[in-house]
N, CA, C and O atoms as a MOPAC input file, in Angstrom:
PM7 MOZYME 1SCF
protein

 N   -110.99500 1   -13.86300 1    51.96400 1
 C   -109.85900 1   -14.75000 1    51.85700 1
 C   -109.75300 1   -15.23900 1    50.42500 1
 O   -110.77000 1   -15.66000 1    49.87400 1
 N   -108.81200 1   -15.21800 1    49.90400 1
 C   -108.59000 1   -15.54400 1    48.49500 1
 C   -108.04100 1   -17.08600 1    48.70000 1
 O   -107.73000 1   -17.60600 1    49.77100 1
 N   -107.99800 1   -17.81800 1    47.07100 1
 C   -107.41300 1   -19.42100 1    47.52400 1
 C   -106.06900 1   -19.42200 1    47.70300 1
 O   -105.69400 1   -20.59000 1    47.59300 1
 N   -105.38000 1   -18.87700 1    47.86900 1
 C   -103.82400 1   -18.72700 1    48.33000 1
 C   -104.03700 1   -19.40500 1    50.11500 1
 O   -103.06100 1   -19.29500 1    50.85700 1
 N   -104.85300 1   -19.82300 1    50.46500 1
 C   -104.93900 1   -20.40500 1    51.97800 1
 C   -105.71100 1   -21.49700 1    52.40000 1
 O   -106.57400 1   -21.63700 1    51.53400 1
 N   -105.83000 1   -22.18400 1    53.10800 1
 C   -107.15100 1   -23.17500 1    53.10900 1
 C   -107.69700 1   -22.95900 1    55.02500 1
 O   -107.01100 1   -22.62000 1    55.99000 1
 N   -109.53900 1   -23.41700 1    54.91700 1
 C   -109.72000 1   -23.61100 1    55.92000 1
 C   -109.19200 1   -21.67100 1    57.24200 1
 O   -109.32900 1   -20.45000 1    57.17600 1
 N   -108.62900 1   -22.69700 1    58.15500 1
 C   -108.86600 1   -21.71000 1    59.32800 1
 C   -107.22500 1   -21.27200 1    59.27300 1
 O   -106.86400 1   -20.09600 1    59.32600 1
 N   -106.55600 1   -22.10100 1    59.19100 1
 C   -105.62600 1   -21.47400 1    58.84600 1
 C   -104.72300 1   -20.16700 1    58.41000 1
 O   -103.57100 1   -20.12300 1    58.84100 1
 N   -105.17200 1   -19.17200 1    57.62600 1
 C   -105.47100 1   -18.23200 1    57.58700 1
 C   -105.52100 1   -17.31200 1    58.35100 1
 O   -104.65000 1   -16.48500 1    58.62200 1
 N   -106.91700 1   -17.45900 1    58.86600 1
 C   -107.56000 1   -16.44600 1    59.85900 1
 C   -107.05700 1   -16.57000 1    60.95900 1
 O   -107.26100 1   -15.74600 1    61.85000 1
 N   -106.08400 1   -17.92800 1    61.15600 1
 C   -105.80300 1   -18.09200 1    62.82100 1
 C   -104.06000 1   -16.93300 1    62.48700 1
 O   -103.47100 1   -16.37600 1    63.41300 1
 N   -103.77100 1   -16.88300 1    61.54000 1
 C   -102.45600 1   -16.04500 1    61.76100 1
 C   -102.59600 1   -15.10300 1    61.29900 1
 O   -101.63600 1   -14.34100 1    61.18900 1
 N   -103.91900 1   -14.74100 1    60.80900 1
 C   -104.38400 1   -13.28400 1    60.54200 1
 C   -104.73200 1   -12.86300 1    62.42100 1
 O   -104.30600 1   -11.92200 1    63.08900 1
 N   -105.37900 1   -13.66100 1    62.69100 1
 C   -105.68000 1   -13.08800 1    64.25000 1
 C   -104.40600 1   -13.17100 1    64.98100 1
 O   -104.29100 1   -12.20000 1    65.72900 1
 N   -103.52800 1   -13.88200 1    65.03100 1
 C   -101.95700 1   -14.08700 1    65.67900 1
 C   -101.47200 1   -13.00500 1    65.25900 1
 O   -101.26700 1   -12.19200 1    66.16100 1
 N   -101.08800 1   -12.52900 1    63.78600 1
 C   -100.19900 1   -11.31500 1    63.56000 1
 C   -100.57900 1   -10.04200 1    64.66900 1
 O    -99.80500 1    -9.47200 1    65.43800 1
 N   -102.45300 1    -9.74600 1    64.41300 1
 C   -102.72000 1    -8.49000 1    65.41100 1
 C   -102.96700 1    -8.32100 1    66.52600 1
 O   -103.36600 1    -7.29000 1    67.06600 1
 N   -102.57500 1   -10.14700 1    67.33200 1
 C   -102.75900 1   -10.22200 1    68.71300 1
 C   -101.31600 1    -9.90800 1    69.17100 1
 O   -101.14800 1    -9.56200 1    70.34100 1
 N   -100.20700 1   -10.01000 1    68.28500 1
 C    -99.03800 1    -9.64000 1    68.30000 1
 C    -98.71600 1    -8.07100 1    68.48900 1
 O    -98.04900 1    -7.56200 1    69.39000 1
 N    -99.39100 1    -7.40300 1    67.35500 1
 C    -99.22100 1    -6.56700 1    67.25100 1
 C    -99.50300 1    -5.58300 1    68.53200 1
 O    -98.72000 1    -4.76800 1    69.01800 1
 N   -100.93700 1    -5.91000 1    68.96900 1
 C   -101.06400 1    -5.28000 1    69.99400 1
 C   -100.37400 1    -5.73800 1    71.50300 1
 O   -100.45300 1    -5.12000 1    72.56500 1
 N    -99.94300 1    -6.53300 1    71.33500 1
 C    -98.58100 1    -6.76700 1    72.76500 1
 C    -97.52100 1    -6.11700 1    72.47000 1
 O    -96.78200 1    -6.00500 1    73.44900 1
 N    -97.11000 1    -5.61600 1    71.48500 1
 C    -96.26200 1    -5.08200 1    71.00800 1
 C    -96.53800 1    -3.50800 1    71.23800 1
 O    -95.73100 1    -2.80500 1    71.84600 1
 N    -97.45000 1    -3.13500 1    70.83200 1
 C    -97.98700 1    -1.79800 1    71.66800 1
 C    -98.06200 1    -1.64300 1    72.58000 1
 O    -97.43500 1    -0.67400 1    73.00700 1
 N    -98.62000 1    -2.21000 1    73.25500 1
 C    -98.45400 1    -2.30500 1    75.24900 1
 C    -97.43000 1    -2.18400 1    75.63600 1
 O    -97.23400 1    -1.36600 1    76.53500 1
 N    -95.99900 1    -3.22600 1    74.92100 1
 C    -94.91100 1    -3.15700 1    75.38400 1
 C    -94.00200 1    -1.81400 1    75.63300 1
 O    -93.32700 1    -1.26900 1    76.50600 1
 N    -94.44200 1    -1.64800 1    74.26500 1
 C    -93.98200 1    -0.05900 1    73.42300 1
 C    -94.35700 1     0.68200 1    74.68900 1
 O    -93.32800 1     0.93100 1    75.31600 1
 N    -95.56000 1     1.17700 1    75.36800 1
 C    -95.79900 1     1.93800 1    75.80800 1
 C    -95.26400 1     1.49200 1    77.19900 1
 O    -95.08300 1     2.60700 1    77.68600 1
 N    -95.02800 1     0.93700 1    77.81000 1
 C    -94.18400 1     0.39500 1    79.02400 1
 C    -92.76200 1     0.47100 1    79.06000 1
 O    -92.02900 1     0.03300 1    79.94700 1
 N    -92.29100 1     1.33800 1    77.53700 1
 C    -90.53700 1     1.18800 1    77.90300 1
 C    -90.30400 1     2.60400 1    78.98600 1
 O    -91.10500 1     3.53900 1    78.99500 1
 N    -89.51300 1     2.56900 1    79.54700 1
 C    -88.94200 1     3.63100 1    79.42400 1
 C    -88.46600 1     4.74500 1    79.07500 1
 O    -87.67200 1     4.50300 1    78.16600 1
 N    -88.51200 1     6.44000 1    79.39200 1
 C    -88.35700 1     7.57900 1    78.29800 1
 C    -87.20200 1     7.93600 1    77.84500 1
 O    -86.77900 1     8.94500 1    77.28000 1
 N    -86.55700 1     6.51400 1    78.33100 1
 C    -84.55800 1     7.66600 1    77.97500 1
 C    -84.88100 1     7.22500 1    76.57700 1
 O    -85.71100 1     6.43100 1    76.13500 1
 N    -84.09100 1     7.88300 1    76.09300 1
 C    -84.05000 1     8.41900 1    74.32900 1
 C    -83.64800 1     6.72400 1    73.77100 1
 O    -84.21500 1     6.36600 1    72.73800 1
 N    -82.84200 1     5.88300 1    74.34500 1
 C    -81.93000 1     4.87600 1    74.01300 1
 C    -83.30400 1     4.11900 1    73.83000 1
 O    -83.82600 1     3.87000 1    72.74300 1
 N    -83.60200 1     3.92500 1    74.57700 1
 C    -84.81700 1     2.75800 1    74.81500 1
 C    -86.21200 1     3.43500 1    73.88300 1
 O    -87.06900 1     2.81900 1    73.24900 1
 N    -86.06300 1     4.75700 1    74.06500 1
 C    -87.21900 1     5.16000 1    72.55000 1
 C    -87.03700 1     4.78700 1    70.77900 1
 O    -87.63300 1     4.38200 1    69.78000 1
 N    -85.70900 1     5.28400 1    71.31800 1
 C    -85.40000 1     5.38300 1    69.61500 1
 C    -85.36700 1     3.26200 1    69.02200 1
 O    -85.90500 1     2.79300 1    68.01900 1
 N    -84.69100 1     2.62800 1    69.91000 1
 C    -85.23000 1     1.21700 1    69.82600 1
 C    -86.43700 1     0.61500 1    69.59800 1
 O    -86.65100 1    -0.21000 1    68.71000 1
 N    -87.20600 1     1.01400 1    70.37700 1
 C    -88.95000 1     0.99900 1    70.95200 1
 C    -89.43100 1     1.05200 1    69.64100 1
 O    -89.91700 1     0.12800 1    68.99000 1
 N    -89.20800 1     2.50300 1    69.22900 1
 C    -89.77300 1     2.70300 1    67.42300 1
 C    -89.32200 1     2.03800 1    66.68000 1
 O    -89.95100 1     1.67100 1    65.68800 1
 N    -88.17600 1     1.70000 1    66.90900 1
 C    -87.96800 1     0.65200 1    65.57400 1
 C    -88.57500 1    -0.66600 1    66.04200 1
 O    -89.26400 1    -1.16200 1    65.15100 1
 N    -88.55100 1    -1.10500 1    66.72500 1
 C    -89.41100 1    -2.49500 1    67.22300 1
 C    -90.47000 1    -2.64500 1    66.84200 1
 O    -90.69800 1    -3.51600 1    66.00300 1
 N    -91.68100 1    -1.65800 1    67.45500 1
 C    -92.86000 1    -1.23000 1    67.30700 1
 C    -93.10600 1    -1.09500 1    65.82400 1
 O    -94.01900 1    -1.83000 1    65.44800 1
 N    -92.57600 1    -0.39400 1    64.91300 1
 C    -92.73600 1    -0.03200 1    63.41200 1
 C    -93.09700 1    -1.59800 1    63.12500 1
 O    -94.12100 1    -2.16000 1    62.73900 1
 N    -91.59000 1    -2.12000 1    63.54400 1
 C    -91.49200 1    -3.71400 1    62.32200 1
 C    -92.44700 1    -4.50100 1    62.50500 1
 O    -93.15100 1    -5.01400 1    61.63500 1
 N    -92.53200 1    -4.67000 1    63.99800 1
 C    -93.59400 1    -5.86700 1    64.61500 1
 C    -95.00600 1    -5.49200 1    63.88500 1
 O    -95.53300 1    -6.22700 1    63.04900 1
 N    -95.69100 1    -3.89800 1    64.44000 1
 C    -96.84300 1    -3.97400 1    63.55500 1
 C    -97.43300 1    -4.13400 1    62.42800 1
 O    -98.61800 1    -4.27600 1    62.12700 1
 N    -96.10300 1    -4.08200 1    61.59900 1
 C    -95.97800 1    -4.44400 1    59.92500 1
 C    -96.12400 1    -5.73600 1    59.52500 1
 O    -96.24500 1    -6.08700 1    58.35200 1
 N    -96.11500 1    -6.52000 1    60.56600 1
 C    -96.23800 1    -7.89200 1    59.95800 1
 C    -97.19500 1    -7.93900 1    59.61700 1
 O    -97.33900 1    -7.97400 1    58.39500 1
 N    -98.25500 1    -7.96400 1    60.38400 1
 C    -99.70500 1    -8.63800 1    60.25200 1
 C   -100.29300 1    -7.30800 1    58.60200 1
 O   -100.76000 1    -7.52200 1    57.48300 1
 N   -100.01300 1    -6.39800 1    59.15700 1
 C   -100.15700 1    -5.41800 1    57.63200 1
 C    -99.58500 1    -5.68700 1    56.51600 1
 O    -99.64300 1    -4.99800 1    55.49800 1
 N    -99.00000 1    -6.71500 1    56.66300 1
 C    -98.02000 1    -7.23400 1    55.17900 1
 C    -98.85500 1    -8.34100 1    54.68100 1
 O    -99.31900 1    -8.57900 1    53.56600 1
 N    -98.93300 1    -9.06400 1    56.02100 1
 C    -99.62800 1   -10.05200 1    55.97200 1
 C   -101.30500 1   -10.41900 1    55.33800 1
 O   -101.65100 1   -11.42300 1    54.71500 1
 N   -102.06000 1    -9.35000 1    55.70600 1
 C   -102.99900 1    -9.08600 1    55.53200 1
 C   -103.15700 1    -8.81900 1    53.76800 1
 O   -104.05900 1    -9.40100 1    53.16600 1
 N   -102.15400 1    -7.85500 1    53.00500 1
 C   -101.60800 1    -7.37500 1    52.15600 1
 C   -101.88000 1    -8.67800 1    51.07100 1
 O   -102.54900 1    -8.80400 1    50.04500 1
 N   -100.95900 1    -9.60100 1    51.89600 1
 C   -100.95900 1   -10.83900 1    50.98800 1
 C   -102.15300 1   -11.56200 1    50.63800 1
 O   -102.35000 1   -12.14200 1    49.57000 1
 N   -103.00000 1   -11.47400 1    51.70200 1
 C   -104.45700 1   -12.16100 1    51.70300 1
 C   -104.94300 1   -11.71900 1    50.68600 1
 O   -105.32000 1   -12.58700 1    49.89800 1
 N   -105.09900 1   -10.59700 1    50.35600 1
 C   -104.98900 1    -9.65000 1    49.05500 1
 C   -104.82900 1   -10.19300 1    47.76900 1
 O   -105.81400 1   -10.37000 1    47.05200 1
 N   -103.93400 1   -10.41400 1    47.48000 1
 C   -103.06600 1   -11.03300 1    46.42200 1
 C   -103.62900 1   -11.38900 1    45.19900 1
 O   -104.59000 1   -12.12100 1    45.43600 1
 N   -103.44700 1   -11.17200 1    43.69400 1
 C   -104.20700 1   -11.58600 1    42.80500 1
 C   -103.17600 1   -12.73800 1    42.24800 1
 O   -103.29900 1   -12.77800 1    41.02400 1
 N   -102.29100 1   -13.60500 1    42.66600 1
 C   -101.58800 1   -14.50400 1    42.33000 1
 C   -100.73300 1   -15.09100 1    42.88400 1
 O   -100.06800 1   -14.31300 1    43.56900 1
 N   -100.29700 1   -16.40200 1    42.95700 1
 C    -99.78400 1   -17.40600 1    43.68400 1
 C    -98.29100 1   -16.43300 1    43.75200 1
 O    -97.49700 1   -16.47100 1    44.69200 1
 N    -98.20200 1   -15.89100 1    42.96900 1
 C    -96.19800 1   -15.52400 1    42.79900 1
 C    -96.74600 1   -13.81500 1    43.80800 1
 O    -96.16100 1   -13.58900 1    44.86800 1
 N    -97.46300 1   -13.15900 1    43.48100 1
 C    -97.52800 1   -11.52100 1    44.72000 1
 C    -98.28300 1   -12.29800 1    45.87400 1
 O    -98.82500 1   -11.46500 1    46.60100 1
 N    -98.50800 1   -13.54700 1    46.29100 1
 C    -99.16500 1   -13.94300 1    47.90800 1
 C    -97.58200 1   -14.49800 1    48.19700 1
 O    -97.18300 1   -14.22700 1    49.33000 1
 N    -96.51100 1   -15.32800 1    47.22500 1
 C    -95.59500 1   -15.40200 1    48.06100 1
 C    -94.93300 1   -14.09300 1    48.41300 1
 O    -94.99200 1   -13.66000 1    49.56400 1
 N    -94.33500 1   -13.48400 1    47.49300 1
 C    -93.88000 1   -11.96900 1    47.38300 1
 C    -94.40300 1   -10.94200 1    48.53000 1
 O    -93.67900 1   -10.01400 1    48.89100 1
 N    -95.56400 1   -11.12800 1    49.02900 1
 C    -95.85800 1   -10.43800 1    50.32800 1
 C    -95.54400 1   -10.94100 1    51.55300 1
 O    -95.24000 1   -10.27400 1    52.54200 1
 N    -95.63900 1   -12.42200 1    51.45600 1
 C    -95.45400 1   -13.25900 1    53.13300 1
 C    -93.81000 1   -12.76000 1    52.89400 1
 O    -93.40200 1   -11.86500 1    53.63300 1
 N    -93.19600 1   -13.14000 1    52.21800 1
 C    -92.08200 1   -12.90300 1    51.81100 1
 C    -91.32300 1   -11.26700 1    52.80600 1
 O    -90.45500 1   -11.31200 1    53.67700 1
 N    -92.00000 1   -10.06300 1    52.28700 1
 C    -91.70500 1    -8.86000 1    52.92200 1
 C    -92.24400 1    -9.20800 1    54.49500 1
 O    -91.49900 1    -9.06700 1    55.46500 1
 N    -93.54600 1    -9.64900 1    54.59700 1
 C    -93.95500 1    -9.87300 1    56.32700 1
 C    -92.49900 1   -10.32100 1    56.84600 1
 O    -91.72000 1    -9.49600 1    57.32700 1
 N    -92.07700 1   -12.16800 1    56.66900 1
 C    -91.00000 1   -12.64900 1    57.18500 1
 C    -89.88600 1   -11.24700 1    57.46000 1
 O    -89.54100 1   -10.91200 1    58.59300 1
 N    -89.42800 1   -10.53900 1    56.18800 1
 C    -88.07500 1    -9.90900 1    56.62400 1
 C    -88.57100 1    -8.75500 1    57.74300 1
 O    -87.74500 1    -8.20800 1    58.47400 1
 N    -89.98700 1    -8.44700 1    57.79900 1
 C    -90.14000 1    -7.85100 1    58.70200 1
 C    -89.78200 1    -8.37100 1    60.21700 1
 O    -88.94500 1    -7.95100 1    61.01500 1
 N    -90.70600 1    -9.41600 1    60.31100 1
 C    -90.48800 1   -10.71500 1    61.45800 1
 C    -88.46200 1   -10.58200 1    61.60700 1
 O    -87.92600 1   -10.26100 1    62.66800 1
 N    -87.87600 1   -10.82000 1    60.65900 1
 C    -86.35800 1   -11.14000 1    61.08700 1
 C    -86.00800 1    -9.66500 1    62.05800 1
 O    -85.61400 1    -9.64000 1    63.22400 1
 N    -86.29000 1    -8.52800 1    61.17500 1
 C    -86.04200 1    -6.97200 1    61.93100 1
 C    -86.31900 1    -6.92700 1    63.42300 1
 O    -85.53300 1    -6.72500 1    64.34800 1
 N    -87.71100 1    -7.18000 1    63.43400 1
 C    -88.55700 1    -7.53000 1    64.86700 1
 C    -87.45500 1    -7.87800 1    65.71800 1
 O    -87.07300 1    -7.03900 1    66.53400 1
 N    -86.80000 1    -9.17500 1    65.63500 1
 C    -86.07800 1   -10.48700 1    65.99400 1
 C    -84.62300 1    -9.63100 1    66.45500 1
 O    -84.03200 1    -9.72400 1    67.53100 1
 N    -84.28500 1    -8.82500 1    65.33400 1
 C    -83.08600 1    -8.09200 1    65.72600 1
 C    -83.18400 1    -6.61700 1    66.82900 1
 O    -82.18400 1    -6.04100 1    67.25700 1
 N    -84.59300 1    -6.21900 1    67.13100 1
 C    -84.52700 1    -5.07600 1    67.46300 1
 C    -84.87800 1    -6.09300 1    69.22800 1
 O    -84.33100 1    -5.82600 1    70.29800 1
 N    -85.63800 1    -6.91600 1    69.05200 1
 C    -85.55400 1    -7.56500 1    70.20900 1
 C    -84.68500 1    -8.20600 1    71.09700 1
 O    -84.97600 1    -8.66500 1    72.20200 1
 N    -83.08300 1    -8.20700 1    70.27400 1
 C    -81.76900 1    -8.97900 1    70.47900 1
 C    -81.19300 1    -8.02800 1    71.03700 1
 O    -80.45600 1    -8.31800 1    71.97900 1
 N    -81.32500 1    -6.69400 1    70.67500 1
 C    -80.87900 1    -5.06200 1    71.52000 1
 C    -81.25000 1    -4.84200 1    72.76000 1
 O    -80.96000 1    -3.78100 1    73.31200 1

């Protein structure tokens, strides 16, 4: 963990992003095979698992301006998520 975070904080939405992620897989694999509901599915599935990989990304970070710049890409991922879930 780099100082871009304090405490547990952190780790509790480092563990949230990939507890996400993997409900999101489960889900994925519970849709249905018509093509409509696949070709959705993948795009859902892509965005959602990208968060916590963006996220993680950021933990990374060698500076206050690329740790915002990554949460930054996570969020627009999160908005995609949000829209493929509105379908």
């Amino acid at each position: 963990m780099n100082g871009h975070e304090s405490g547990n904080r952190g780790s509790n939405l480092r563990d949230r992003t990939k507890a996400f992620a993997v409900r999101v897989v489960r889900l994925y694999s519970s849709l249905p095979k018509t093509t409509e509901a696949q070709v959705i599915g993948t795009q859902f599935l892509r965005s959602a698992t990208s968060v916590g990989a963006h996220y993680r990304e950021a933990q990374r970070s060698r500076s206050t301006a690329e740790f915002i710049s990554k949460v930054e890409v996570a969020l627009q991922e999160l908005e995609e998520t949000d829209y493929w879930i509105e379908l």
